[in-house]
Residue frames as qw, qx, qy, qz and C-alpha x, y, z in Angstrom:
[[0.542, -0.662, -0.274, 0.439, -1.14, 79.56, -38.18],
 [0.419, 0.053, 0.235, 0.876, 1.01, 81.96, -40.16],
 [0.075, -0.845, -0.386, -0.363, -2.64, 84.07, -40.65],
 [0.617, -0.670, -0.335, 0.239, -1.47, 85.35, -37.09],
 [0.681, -0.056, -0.140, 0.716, 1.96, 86.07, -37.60],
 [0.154, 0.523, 0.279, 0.790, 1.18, 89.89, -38.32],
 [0.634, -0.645, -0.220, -0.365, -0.69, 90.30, -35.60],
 [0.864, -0.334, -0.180, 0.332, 1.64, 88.79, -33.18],
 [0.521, 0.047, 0.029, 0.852, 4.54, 90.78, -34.07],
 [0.097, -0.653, -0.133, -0.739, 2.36, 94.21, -34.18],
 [0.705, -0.651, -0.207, -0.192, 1.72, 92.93, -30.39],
 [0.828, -0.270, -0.087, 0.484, 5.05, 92.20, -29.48],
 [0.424, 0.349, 0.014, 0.835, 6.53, 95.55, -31.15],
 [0.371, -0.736, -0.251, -0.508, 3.25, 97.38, -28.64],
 [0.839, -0.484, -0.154, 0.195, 4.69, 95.48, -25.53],
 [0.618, -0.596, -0.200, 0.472, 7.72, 96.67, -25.86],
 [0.142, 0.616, 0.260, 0.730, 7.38, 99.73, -27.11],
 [0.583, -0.707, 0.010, -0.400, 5.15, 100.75, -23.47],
 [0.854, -0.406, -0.007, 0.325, 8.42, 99.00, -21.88],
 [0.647, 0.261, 0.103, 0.709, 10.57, 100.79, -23.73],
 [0.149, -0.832, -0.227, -0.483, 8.12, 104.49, -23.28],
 [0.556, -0.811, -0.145, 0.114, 9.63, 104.47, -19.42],
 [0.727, -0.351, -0.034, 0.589, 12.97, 104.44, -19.50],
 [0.193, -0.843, -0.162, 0.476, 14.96, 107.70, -19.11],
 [0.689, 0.600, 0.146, 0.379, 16.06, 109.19, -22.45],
 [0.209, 0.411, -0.332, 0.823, 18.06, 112.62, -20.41],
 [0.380, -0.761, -0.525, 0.018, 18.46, 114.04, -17.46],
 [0.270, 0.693, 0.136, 0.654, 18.96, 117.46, -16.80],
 [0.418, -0.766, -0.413, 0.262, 19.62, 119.17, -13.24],
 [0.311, 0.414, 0.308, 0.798, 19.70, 123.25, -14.28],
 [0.048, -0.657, -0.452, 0.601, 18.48, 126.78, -13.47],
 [0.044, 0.032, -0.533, -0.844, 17.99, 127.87, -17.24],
 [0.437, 0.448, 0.587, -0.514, 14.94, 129.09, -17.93],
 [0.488, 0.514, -0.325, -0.626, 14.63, 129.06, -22.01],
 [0.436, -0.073, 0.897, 0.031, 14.14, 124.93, -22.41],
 [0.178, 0.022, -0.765, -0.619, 12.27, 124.06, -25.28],
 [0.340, -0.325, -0.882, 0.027, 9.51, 122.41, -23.15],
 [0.090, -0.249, -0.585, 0.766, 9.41, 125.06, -20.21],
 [0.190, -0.685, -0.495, -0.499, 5.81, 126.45, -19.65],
 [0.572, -0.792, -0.204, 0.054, 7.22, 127.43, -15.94],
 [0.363, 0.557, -0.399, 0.631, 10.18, 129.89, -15.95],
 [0.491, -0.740, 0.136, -0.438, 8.79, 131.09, -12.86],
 [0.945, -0.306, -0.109, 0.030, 10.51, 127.63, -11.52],
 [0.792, 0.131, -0.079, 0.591, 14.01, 128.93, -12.25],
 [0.060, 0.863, 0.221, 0.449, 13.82, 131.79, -11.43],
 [0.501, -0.757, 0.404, -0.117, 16.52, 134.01, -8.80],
 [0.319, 0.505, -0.802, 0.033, 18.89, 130.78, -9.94],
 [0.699, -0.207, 0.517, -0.449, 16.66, 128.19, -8.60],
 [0.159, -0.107, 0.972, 0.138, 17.64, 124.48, -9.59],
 [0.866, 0.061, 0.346, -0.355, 15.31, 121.82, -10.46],
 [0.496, -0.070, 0.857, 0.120, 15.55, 118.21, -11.86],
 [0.625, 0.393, 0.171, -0.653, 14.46, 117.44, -15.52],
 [0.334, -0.178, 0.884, 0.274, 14.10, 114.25, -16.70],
 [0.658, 0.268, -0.330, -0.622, 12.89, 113.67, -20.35],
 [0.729, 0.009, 0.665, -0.159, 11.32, 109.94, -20.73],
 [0.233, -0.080, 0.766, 0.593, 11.38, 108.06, -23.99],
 [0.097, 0.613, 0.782, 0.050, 7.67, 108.61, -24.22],
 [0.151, 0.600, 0.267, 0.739, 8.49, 112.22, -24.85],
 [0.492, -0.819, -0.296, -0.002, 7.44, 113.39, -21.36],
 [0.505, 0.303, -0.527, 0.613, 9.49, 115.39, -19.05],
 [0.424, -0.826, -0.322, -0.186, 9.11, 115.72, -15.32],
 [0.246, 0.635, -0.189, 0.707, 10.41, 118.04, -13.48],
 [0.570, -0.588, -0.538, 0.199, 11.09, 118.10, -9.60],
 [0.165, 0.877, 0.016, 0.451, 11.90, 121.07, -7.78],
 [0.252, 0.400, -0.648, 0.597, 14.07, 121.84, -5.01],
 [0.472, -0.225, 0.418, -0.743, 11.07, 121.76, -2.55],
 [0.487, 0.110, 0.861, -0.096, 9.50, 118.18, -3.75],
 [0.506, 0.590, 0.248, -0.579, 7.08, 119.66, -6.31],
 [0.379, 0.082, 0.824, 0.413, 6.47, 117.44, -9.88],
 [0.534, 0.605, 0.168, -0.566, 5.28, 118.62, -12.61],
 [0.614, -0.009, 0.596, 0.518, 5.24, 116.88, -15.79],
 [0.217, 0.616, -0.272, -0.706, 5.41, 118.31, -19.53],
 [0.148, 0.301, -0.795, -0.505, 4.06, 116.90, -22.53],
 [0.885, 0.046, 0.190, -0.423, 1.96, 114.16, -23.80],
 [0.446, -0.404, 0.792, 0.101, 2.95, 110.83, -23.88],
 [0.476, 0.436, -0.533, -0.547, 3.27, 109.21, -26.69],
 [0.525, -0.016, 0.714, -0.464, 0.87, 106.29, -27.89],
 [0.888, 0.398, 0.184, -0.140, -0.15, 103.69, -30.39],
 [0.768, 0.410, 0.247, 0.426, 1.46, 103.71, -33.52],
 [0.199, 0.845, -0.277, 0.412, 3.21, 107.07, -32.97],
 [0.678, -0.573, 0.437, -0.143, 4.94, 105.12, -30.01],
 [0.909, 0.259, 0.303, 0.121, 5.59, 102.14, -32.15],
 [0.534, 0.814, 0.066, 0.221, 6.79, 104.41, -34.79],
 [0.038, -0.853, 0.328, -0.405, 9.49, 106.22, -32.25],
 [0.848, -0.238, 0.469, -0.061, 10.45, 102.80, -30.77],
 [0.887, 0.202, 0.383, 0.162, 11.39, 101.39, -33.65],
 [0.541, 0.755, -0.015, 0.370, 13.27, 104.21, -35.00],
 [0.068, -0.780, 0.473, -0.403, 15.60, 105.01, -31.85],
 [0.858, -0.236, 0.457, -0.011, 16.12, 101.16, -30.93]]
């Protein structure tokens, strides 16, 4: 049975890794428009607010004062998930 173990434990470190990928690493509630991330100044713009939460999965979305979501990034996956899981746990 031990053939397994490897396997198992690469499965168990995937699971919660993609449990781990939601939760909220910052949040941010701002009218700066030079973020690292921003591709939409236009959103801050005149001193306009918005909401910006970064995820562990490297995402941020962003809500504006009117409802509008937009997210940033790509979400990290596989073994670069794994990899960023296991080094900030």
């Amino acid at each position: 049975m031990t053939q397994y173990d490897e396997r198992v434990e690469k499965q168990r470190l995937k699971i919660e890794a993609e449990t781990w990928s939601k939760g909220v690493k910052s949040a941010h509630a701002h009218s700066l428009n030079s973020m690292w991330y921003d591709t939409r100044p236009q959103d801050t713009e005149n001193g306009k607010g918005v909401l910006d939460i970064q995820y562990n999965d490297e995402t941020v979305k962003r809500t504006l004062d009117n409802g509008e979501i937009y997210i940033f990034g790509t979400p990290l996956k596989g073994q670069d998930l794994i990899d960023s899981y296991v080094r900030n746990t």
